[in-house]
C-alpha positions, 0 to 999 in steps of 0.5 A, spaced: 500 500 500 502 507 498 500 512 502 503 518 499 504 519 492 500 515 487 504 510 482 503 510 475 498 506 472 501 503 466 496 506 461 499 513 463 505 511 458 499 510 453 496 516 453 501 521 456 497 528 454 491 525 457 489 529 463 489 524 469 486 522 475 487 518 482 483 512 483 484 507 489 483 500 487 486 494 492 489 499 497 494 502 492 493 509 489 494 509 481 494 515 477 490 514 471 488 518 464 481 520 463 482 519 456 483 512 453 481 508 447 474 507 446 474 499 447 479 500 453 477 500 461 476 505 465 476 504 472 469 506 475 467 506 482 463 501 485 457 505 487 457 509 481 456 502 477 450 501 482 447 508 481 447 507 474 444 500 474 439 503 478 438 509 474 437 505 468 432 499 471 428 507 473 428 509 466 426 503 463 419 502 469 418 509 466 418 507 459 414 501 461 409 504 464 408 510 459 410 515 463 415 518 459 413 523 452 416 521 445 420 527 445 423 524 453 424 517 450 427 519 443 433 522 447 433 518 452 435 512 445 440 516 443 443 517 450 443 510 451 447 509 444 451 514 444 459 512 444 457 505 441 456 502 433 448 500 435 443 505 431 438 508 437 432 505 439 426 509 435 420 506 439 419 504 446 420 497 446 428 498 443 430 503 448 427 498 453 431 492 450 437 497 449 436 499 456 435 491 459 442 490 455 446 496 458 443 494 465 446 487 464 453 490 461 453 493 468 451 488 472 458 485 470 462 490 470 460 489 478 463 485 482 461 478 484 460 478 492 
């Protein structure tokens, strides 16, 4: 465990003008760059993960249960796509299958306890 200054990740020679910031992961402190390749992980807080799937799972109840206009749901494709190869969903049972398939993404990224 470092105490003080942080170690440099590995993927800091990678992208070395890219901005950076410090994460803690296993007791050690990393600096890390906040720009990476599009295919490439980010360490991301396990809370922030659980906030996300948790937002997403609301968004989708929404949906379903229409309490969400078209103009809110049309958004909310192109929010849910956004950064990926997938079109944006154009009705509402696509924005809920896209957000059932971003919810499951999540639920692996979190840890198994």
């Amino acid at each position: 465990m470092n105490g003080g200054e942080p170690l440099d990740h590995p993927s800091v020679q990678k992208y070395p003008d890219s901005p950076t910031v410090e994460v803690r992961v296993g007791g050690i402190l990393y600096r890390v760059p906040t720009q990476r390749g599009p295919d490439e992980a980010v360490p991301v807080p396990v809370r922030d993960l659980a906030q996300a799937m948790a937002a997403v799972a609301q968004f989708a109840a929404l949906l379903e249960l229409a309490m969400v206009d078209d103009e809110q749901a049309t958004w909310g494709g192109r929010a849910v796509t956004r950064g990926t190869s997938e079109g944006a969903p154009t009705t509402r049972p696509e924005l809920v299958l896209s957000l059932q398939r971003l919810s499951r993404r999540l639920r692996a990224a979190l840890p198994y306890w």
